[in-house]
N, C-alpha and C positions, 0 to 999 in steps of 0.2 A: 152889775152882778157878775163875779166869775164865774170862767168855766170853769173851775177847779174847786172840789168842794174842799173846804179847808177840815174837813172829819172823815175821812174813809173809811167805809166799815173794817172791824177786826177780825183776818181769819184765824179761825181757830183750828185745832187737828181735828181729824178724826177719833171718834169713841173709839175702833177698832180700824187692827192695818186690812189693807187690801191684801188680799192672797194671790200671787203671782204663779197662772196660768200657763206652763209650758206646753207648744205648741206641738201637736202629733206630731207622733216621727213620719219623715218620709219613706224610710221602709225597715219592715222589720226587724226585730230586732234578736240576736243570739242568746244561748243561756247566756253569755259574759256578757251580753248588754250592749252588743256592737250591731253596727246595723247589717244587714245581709241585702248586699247590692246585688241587682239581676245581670248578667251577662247578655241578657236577649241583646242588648242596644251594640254592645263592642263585636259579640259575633257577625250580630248583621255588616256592621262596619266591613269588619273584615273580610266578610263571605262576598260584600260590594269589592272590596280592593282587589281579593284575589280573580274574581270574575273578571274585572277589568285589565288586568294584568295578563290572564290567558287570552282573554279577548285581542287584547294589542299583540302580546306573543304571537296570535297565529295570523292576526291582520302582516303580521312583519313578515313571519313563511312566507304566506300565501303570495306577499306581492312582490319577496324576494323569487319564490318558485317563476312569477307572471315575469319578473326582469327576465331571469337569466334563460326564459324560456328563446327570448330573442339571439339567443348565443349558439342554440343546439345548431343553425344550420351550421354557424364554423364547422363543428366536428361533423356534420355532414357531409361537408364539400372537402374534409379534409382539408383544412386552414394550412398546416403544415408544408406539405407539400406543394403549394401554388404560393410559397413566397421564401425558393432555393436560393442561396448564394455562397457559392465555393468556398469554402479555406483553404488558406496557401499557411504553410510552414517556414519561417526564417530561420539562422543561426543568428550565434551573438552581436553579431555585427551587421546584420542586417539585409545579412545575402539571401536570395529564395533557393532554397532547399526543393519544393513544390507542393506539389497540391495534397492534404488530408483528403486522401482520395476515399469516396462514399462511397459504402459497401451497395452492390446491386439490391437493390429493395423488390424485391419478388412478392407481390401482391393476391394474394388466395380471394379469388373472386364469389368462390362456393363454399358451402359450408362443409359441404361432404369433404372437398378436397382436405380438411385439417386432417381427416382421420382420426379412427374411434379413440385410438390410445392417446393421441396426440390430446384432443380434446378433455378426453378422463383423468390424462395424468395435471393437466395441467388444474382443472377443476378440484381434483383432491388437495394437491398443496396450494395452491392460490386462494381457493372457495366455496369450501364444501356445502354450502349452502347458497349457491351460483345460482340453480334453478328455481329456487321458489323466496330468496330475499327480494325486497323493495330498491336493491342497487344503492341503499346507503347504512350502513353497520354504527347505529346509533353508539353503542361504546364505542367505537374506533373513533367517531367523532370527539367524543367526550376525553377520550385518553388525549388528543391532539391538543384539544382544548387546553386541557391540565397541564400539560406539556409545554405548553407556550406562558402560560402562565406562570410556571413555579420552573421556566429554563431549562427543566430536564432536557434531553434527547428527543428529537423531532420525532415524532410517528409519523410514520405512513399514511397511505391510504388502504380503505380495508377490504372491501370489495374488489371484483374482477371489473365492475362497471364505475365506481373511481379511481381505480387506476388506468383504464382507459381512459378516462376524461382528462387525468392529469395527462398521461400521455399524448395525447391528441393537441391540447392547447402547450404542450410544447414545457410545460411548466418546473423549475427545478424544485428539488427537494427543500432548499428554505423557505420556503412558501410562508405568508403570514396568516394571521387565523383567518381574517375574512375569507383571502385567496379557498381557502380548504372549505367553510362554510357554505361559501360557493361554489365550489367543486360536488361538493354533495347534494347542493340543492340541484345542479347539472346530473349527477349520476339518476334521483330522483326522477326527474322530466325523462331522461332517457329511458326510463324502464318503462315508462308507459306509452313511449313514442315508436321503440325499437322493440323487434322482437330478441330474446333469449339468444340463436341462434344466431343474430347479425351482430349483435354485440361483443359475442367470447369469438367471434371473426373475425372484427374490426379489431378488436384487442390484438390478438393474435398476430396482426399485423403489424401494429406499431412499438411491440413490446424488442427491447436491445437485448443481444445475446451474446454480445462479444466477440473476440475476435474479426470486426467486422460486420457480423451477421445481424440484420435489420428485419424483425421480421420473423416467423416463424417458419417461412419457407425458404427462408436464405439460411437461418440457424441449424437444419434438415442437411440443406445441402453443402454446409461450411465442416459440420460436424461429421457426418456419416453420406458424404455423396460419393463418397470411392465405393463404400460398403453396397450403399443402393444405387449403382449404377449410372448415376447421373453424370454426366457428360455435357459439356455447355453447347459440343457441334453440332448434338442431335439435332438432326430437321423435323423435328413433332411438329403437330400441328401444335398452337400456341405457345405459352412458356413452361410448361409442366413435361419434365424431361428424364423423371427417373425411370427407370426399370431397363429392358433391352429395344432395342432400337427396331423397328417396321419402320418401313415406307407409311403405311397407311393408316397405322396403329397410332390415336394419340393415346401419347405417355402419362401414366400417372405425376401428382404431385409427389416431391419427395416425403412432405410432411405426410401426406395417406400413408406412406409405404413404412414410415418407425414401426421397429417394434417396440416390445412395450418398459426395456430397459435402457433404450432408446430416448425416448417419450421421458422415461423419471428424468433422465438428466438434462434435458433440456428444462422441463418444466424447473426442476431443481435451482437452476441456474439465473431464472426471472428475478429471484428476490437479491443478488448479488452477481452479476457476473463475471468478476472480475475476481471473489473471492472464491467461487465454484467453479475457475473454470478448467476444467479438466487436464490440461497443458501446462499451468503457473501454478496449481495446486491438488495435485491428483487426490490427494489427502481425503482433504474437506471434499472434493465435488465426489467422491465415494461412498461416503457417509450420509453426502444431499443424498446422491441417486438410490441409497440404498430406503433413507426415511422417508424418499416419492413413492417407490416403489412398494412399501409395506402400508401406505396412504391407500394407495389404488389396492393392495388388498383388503383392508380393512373397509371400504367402502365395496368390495363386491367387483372389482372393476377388473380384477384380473385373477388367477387361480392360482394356486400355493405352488404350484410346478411352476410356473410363469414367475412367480417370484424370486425361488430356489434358484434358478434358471439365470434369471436376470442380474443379480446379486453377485455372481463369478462371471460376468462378461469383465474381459480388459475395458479398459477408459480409452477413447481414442487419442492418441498421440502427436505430438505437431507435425509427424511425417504422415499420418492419417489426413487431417485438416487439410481444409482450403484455405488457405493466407490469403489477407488480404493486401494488393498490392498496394507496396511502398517506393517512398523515392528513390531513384537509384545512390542518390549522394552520402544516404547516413542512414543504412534498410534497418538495420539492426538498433540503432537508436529510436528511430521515428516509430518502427514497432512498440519496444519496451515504453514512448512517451506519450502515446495514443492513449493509454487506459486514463493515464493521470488526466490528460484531458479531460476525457470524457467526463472524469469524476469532479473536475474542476465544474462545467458548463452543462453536464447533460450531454447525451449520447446524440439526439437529433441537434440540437446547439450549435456543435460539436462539428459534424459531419455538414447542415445544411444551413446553417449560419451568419455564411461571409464574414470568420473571424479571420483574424492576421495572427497569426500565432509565433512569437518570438521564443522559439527554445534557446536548450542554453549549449549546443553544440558549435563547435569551431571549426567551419567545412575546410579550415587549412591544417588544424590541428587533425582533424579526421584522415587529412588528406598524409599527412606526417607521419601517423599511426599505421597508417596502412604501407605507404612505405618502409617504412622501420622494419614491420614482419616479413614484407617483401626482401627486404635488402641480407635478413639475417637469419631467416628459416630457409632451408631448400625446401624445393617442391617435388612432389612425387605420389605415388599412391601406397609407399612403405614409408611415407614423412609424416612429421608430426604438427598439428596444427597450434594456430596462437590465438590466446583472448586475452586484451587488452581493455581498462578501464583508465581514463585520466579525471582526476576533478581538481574543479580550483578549491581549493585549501578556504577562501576567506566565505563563500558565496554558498559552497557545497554544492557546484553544477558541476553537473556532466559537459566533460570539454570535447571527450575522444571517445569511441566505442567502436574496439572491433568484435563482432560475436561471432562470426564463422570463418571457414577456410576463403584464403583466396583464388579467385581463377583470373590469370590474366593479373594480377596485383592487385585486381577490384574483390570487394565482396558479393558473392555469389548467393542473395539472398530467394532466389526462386529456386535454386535449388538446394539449396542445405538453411529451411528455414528456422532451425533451430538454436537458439539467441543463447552462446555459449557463455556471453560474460553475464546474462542477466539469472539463466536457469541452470546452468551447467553446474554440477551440485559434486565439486571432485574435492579428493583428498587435500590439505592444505600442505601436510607434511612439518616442518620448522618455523613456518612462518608462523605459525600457531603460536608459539611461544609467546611471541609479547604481549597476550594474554596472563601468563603466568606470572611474566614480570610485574606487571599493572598491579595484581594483584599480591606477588610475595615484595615489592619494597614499599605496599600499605599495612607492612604485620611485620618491622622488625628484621628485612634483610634488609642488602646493601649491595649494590658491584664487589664490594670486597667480600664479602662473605665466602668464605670454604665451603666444599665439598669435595668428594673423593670420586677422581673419573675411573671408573671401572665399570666391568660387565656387572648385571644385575639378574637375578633370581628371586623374584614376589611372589608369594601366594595372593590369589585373590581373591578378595575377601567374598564371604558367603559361598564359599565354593566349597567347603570343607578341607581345604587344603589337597583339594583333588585338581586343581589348576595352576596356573604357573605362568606368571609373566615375565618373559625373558625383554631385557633391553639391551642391545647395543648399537654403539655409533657406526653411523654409516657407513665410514673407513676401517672401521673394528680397532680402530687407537685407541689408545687411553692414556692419559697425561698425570692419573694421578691425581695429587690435592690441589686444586685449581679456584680461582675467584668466579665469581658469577658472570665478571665481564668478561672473563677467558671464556666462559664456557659460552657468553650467547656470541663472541665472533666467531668464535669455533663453530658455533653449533652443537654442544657437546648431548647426546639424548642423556647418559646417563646421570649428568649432573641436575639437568634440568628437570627430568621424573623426580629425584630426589626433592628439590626444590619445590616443584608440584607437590608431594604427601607430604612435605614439611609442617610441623606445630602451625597454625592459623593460614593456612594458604589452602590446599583442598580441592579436589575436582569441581563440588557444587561451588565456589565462590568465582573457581577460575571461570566455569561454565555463564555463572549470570555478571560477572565482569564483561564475557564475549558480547555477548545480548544487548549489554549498557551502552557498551561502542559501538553497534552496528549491527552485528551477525544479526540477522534474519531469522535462518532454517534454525533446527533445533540443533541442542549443543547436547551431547554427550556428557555422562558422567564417569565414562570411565576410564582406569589409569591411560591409557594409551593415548586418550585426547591431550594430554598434557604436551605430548609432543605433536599433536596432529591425527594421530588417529581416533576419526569420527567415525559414528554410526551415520552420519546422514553428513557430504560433504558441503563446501560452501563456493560460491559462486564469484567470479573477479570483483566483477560490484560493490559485494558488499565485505569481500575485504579492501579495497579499497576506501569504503567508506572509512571502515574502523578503523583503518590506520590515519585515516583526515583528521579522526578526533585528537591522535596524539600531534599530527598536524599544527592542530590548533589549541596546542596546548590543555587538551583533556576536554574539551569545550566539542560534544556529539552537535553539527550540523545540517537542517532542517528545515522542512518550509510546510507547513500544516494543510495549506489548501492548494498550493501550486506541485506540489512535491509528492515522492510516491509514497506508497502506504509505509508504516508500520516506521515513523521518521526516516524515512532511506533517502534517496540523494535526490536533491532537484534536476528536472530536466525542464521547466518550462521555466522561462523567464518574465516573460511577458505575452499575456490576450487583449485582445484589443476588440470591443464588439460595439462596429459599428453602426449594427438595423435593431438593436435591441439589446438593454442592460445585462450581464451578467453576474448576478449576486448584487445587483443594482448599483452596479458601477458599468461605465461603459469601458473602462480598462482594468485589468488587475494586472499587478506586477509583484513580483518575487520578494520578499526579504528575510533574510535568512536568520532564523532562531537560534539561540546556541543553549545546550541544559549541559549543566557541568556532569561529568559522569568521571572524572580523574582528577585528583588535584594536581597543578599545576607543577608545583614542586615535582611530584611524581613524572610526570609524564616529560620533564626539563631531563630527568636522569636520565628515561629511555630513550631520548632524543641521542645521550652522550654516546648509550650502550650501542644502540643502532646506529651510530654513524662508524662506532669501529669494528661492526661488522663490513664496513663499506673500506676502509682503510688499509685495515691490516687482518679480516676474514676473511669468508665463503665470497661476500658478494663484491671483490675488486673492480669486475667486469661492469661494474656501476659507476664507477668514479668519474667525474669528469670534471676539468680543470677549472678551480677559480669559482665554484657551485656548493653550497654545503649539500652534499647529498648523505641521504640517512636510508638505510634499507635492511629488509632480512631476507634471506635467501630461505628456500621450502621446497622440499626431494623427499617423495614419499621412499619404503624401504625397497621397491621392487621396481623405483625408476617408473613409474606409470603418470607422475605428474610432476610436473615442475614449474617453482614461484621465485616471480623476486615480487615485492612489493616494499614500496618507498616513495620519500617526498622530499622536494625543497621548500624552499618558504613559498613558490605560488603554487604547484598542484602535487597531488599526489594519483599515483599510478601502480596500477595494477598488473603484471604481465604473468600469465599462465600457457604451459604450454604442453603436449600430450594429446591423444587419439582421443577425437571426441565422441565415438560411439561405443569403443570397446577400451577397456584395461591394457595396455600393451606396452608390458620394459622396453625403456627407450634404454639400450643395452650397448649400442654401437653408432647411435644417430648422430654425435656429435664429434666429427673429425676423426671415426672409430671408436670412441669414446663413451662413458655413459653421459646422459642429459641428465644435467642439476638443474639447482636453479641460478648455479654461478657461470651457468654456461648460456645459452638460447637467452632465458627470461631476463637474466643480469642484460644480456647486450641488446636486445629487442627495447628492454625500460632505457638504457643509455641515449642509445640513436635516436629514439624520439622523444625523449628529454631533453637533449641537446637543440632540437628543431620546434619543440613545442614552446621554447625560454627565448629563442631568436622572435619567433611568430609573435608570442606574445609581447614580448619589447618594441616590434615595430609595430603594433594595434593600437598598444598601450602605453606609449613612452613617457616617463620617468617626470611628472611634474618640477618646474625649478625650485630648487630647497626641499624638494621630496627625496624619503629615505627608499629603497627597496630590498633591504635588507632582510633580517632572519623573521619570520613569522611574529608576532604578536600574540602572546598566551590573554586568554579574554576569561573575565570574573564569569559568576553564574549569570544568567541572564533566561527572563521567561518574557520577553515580551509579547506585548498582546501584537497580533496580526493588524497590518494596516495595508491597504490599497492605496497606493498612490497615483494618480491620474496622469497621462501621459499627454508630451504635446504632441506627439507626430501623429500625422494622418497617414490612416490607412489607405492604399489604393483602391479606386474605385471596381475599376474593370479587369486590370492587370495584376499578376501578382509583383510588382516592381517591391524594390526592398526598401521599408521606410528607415527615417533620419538613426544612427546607432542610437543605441541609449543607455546612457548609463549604468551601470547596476547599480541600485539603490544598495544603500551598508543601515546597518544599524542606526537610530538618530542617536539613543544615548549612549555615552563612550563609557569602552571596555576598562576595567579596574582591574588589576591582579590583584588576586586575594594575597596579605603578607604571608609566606611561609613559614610553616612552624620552624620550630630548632628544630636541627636536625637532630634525630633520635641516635644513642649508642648504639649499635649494632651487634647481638652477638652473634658469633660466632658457630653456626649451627655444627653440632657435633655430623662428622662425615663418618656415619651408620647406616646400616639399614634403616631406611623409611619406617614410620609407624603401619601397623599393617590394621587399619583402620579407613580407607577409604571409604568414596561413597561404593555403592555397588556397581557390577559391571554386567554388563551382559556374558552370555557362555561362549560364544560361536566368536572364533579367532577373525572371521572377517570382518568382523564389527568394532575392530582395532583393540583387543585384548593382546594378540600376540605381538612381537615383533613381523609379523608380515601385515600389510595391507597398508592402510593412512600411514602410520609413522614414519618419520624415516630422519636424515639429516640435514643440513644444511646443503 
């Protein structure tokens, strides 16, 4: 039998279908019929994550607070100070100059000794909430944050108790976030460690105040130690030496004894010293001391007569001031080179660091410089003194600087500490002019261009015709209808004012033309600057600089970290940091930027114009044989200054010469004669031009198949900043002078941009000027009239 039955039953359908059962919803449902899902399940989720998240957030505080708690005794024991090592100062080549000599660091042991105002003023603008914050400024953290994140500009620290801590571990402004996160986590522990009191003490101590001054009681007696008495021979008991001297009597601190307009500007000063400091910028640190001092009365800290009061004190003076000593070799350069330091490295860095510091001064060129004045000014106390500036052309360092009179043919920096090539703020006179050129052969003049030399009669403008500006030439000639390039060997004033208010040229263009080359201090807008007469004048420096750029072919030269403020001239060539990184290189070295500020074309003509002022104009007494020399001669109208400035293809040089305290016609100084600038300054820039081009030929001699010929005009050029690492070793114990070193150049090579065609040139009608200028001030000595700044060649 099979298993298979061979008849299987028949299925049939069902009578009726099955109804199909949809299965409840799992949750409710909307009028439209959608389900309504609970949130209970994702909230909790999320209420889990973020609980966990705070939870690890503050597990991370707490056991970043427990690290860094292990650090506080550094700034305890004062970490700083127990691991000193001297800086020595070289020139170009490697010779030691000496020691960056550290300011006395005067240590306030007591709280009391700060003094009430001392403490108050500093409180108002540093912290106004000093006494009762936590020592870490939760936004200030967060802006630093954001700041590092999205590149902006570094922030600060915001507290009085992280800026101590940054002070203390020694630490530079590029800090990275961590470094700062931890700094706050330090300020933190410290609030709870230190009392209020020992802190704005300990601060107070380590905070830089410039010129030297280390310190709040060094900055006391650097600033105002003539005013309060202080004397370094007092025999007081301990270090605290201000007021009048007992036998038996100790002496207060000087910081106790400020008063309280005193106090603003010091306090003023913490957050920039170098831009507030009363000496290099009376200006601005006026303005600080006046906005400390309306701080402290808005906070109750002083009374509106004490305000009034404080507000019309003079600013102290560098003949006020305690300097701080310098080498005897280069006083007046290693002065002006200090700040940049500083701001390179940090001010303790800086001072207690054991760096090697390669500036860019030439102690034979300096030594050349200084004889030159010697050999071609008389000496006397009815004589006139010289300030001399030299830079190399390719590099933009400073080569030479003399900034005072000399005694004995040395410079005399303890006693006439006032640094005349770097602050000396005098009339420019003629030399001004190749501003105006710069500016009118970019709008349609030419050397050939006409104008009519004759005396001149202007209204000026916005005066109602109730003013008058008279112009004439120094000699009182007049030649008549004259070229542009007659007038700039001449010197001509009246051709050149003309040319100044001519169609597209203009005070305001000529003024931020100045600015684009160099010029610094502020530039004047009115008529009289065209020849030289400023409202505020300008210093050897930084005409020297502005003529480097036409130097170099219209190309302004620069060094953004080594270099001084505001692109001004390199003095530091090379740092070398041997016990610890700076900017996180153990060397930085110089390389020089160039921003096109002239086109090249341009600045090739005023090369032609300025060199025939040297030929067959004002400045003959410049010439010397077988040298392409280029210069402009500058004589204000009443003989009180006198310029030459000029270059060859390796540096250009600065020479100014006149009384450096008072205004005084040099009427008869020169072989009876009056002082130009084609007299003293013409032969001062010769003689050490001639000795500075010998020096540098046997330093630098002439690669084989190398050209040294006429300068090189360089394309625009922004390169980014680079450190290049050094081989030579610094000295350990000694300041011995390490192996020369190169001066790095640019890596990528210069392109002259093609010049345009040259443009047709009309002919400007010789008329009165448009009497359309910018405005001018009322008061004749702020160079409206023919007296003061202006004057001839």
């Amino acid at each position: 039998m099979s298993d298979h039955d061979d008849n299987p039953p028949q299925l049939t359908a069902p009578e009726e279908p099955i109804p199909f059962q949809a299965p409840a919803p799992r949750y409710p449902l909307d009028a439209s019929g959608r389900p309504i899902k609970p949130r209970l399940r994702k909230l909790r989720i999320l209420s889990i994550l973020v609980f966990l998240g705070l939870l690890a957030l503050v597990s991370t505080l707490f056991g970043m607070l427990t690290a860094v708690a292990s650090d506080l005794p550094q700034i305890e024991n004062r970490r700083e100070f127990s691991t000193e090592h001297n800086s020595y100062l070289y020139d170009d080549m490697g010779r030691p100059i000496g020691l960056l000599a550290p300011p006395n660091n005067n240590v306030i042991d007591d709280y009391s000794q700060l003094g009430r105002y001392t403490r108050n003023a500093v409180i108002s603008v540093e912290d106004k909430r000093f006494w009762n914050d936590s020592g870490v400024d939760l936004k200030g953290v967060a802006r630093a944050l954001l700041s590092d994140v999205t590149g902006r500009a570094t922030e600060g620290a915001s507290t009085i108790t992280e800026q101590f801590v940054k002070n203390a571990l020694a630490q530079e402004d590029n800090r990275t976030v961590l470094e700062k996160v931890r700094e706050a986590a330090m300020a933190f522990q410290l609030t709870h460690r230190w009392s209020k009191m020992k802190i704005l003490r300990e601060y107070l101590n380590s905070v830089y105040f410039g010129n030297g001054a280390y310190g709040v009681e060094s900055a006391a007696r650097v600033y105002f130690g003539k005013q309060l008495g202080y004397n370094a021979e007092t025999s007081g008991v301990g270090a605290s030496r201000c007021g009048s001297s007992t036998p038996t009597k100790q002496l207060p601190s000087c910081a106790s004894q400020l008063r309280p307009y005193q106090a603003a500007l010091l306090a003023g000063m913490i957050a920039n010293p170098t831009a507030f400091n009363p000496v290099y910028h009376p200006g601005a640190a006026g303005q600080r001391r006046q906005l400390a001092l309306h701080d402290m009365l808005t906070q109750h800290y002083i009374t509106r007569a004490q305000y009034e009061y404080g507000i019309n004190q003079p600013l102290p003076t560098a003949a006020d001031i305690e300097q701080p000593q310098q080498p005897t070799g280069a006083p007046y350069f290693t002065s002006w080179v200090t700040p940049q330091i500083i701001k390179a490295v940090g001010a303790f860095r800086a001072y207690y660091g054991g760096l090697r510091i390669k500036t860019t001064i030439d102690l034979k060129m300096q030594q050349a410089a200084e004889e030159a004045v010697a050999e071609n000014l008389p000496t006397g106390p009815d004589e006139p003194t010289a300030s001399l500036v030299s830079i190399d052309n390719a590099t933009g360092q400073v080569r030479a600087m003399v900034g005072g009179p000399l005694v004995d043919g040395h410079q005399d920096y303890e006693k006439y500490p006032f640094n005349l090539a770097t602050l000396g703020e005098r009339q420019p006179g003629s030399s001004f002019k190749v501003f105006t050129l710069a500016v009118a052969l970019q709008h349609g003049y030419s050397p050939d261009s006409v104008f009519d030399s004759k005396p001149l009669n202007l209204i000026v403008p916005n005066s109602g015709g109730k003013e008058h500006y008279h112009v004439k030439n120094d000699d009182d000639e007049y030649r008549g209808p004259i070229t542009v390039a007659e007038a700039t060997a001449q010197s001509d004033n009246s051709v050149f004012t003309q040319l100044g208010l001519s169609p597209g040229v203009g005070t305001k263009r000529i003024s931020k033309m100045a600015r684009a080359m160099g010029i610094i201090t502020p530039v004047s807008t009115n008529p009289a600057m065209i020849i030289g007469g400023l409202k505020v004048g300008v210093s050897p420096l930084e005409m020297a600089h502005a003529y480097e750029t036409l130097a170099e072919g219209g190309n302004r030269v620069y060094d953004p970290v080594l270099g001084s403020p505001d692109r001004g001239p390199i003095g530091v060539e090379q740092i070398q940091c041997p016990h610890a990184k700076c900017r996180g290189r153990h060397t930085l070295t110089a390389t020089p930027h160039l921003k096109r500020v002239l086109p090249a074309p341009v600045a090739a003509t005023i090369h032609e114009l300025l060199r025939g002022v040297v030929t067959s104009g004002t400045g003959q007494s410049a010439q010397i044989e077988g040298v392409d020399v280029v210069g402009k001669t500058g004589t204000t109208t009443d003989e009180g200054d006198a310029w030459f400035v000029g270059w060859t293809p390796q540096f250009t040089t600065a020479v100014w010469v006149g009384f450096p305290n008072r205004l005084v016609p040099m009427l008869t100084q020169f072989n009876g004669g009056p002082v130009t600038g084609g007299t003293f300054p013409a032969e001062i820039w010769r003689t050490y031009t001639e000795l500075a081009l010998q020096i540098n030929a046997e330093e630098h001699p002439p690669k084989p198949g190398s050209s040294t010929g006429t300068a090189t005009t360089g394309a625009d050029t922004n390169s980014t900043y680079t450190y290049a690492p050094s081989t030579a070793t610094a000295p350990a114990t000694t300041p011995a002078p390490t192996t020369p070193q190169t001066t790095p150049t640019p890596t990528t090579p210069q392109t002259t941009p093609t010049p345009t065609a040259p443009q047709t040139t009309p002919t400007p009608t010789p008329t009165t000027p448009p009497t359309t200028p910018a405005p001018t001030p009322t008061t004749p000595a702020a160079g409206t009239g023919t007296t003061g700044g202006a004057g001839g060649g």
